[in-house]
C-alpha positions in Angstrom: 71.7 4.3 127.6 72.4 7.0 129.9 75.9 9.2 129.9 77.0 12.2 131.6 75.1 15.4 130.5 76.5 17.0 127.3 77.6 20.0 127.1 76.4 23.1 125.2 79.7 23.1 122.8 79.4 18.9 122.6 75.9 19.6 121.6 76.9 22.2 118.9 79.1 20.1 117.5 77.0 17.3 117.2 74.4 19.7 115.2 77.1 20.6 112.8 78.7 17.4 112.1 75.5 15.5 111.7 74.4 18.8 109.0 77.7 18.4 107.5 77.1 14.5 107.4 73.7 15.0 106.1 75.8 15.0 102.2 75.7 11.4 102.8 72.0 10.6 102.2 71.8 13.8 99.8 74.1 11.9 97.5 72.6 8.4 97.9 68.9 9.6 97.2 70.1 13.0 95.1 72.3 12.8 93.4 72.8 9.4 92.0 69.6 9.3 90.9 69.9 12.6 89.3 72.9 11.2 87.4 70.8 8.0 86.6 67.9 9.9 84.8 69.0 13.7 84.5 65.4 13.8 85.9 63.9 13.0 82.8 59.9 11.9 83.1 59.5 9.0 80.9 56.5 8.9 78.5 54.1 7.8 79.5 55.0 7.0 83.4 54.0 3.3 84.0 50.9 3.4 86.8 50.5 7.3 85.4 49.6 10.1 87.6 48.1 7.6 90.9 51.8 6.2 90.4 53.1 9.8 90.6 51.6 10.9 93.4 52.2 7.7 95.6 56.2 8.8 94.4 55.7 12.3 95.4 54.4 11.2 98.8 57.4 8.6 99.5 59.9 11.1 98.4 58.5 13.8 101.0 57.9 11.1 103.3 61.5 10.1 102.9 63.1 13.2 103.7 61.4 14.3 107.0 62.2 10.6 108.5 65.8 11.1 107.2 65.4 15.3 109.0 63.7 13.5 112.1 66.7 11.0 112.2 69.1 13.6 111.9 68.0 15.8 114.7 67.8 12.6 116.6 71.1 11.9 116.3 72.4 15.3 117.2 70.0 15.5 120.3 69.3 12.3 121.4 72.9 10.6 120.8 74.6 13.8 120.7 76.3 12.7 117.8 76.5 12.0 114.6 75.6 9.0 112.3 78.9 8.9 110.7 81.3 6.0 111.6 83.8 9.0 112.6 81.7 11.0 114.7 79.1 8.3 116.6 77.0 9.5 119.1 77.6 9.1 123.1 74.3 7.4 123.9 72.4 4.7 122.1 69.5 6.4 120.0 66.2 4.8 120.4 63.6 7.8 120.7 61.6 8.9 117.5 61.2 6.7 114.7 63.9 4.7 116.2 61.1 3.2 118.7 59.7 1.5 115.3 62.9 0.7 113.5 66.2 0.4 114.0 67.5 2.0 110.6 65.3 4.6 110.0 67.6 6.5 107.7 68.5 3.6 105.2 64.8 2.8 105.3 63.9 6.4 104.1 66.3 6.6 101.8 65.3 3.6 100.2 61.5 5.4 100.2 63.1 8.2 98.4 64.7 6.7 95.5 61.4 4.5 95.0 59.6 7.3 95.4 61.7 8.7 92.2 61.3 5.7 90.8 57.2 6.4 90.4 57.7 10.0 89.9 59.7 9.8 87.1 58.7 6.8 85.5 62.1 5.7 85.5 62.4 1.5 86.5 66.2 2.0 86.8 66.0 3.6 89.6 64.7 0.6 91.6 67.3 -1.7 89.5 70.1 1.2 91.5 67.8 0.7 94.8 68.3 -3.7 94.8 71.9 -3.1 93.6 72.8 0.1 96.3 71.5 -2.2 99.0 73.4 -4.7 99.1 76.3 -3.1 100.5 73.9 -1.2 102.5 72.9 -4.1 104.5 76.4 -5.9 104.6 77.6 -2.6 106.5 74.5 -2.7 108.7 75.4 -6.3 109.7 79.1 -6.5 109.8 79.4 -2.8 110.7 77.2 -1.0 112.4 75.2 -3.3 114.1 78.8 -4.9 115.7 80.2 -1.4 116.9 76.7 -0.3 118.6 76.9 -4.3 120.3 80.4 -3.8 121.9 79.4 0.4 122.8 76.1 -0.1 124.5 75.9 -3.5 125.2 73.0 -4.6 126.8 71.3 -1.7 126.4 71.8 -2.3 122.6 70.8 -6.0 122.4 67.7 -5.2 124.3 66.6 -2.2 121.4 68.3 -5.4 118.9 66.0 -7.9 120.6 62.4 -5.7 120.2 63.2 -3.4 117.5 63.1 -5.0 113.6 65.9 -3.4 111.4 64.2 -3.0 108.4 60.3 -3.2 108.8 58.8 -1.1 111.5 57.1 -2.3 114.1 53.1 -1.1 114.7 53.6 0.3 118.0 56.4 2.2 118.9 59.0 0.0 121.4 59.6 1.5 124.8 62.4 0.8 127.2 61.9 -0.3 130.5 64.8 2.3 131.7 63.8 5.8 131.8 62.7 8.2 128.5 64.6 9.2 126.4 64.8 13.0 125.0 62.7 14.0 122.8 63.3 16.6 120.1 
């Protein structure tokens, strides 16, 4: 998990690309829901205003895990999450000690979260439909590349770290800390 020290021009390019990737998850929890419902409240919202609020809270929720993840990446990995800028080291600090997919998690949290907000059902219809090819690239992608690039140190965070429902207690390597933002 441990590479040469980046340098200060690495690390500034690793900020930028992962804030120019960041239109990614903007679109997925934005912008297609935006086109979905115009962000028309339905009348009356099913669960009311309890419902509301709970969708208020997963949509801010949702964004500081996908903010945290970000600057995770950039720090931590010195990377990127895009396919065509990965980071240099394995990312396992943050909320990547509870899961391994932080990001599509929150995202997921998001669009629910509009889901309640708005009153708007199709929103979770997008959500079941959106992840399926979410979870096919996790598993024939993603989760293949970081296996061959970090190896064991990969299939150890594989081994204790769930990919989809966090763990209760944060996972720690036996090797040494990682960085934390």
């Amino acid at each position: 998990m441990t590479a040469s020290p980046a340098s200060a021009s690495e690390r500034r390019r690793a900020a930028i690309g992962t804030a120019v990737f960041a239109i990614a998850p903007a679109t997925a929890a934005g912008v297609v829901p935006w086109l979905l419902t115009r962000w028309k409240v339905e009348s009356p919202v099913p669960g009311g205003v309890p419902a509301q609020i709970a969708g208020a809270m997963m949509i801010g929720a949702g964004a500081a895990v996908i903010a945290n993840s970000f600057v995770h990446f950039a720090v931590e990995g010195i990377g990127t999450p895009a396919p065509f800028a990965p980071p240099r080291q394995l990312v396992v600090g943050g909320l990547y000690r509870y899961v391994r997919n932080p990001m599509y998690v929150s995202i997921a949290a998001a669009v629910a979260g509009q889901g309640l907000l708005l009153g708007q059902p199709k929103l979770f219809l997008a959500l079941g439909i959106g992840a399926i090819p979410v979870v096919a690239f996790v598993r024939q992608y993603e989760e293949p590349t970081l296996a061959r690039k970090f190896g064991a140190a990969y299939e150890e965070y594989r081994s204790n770290v769930p990919r989809w429902l966090p763990r209760p207690t944060p996972w720690r390597p036996d090797g040494p800390e990682p960085s934390r933002p």
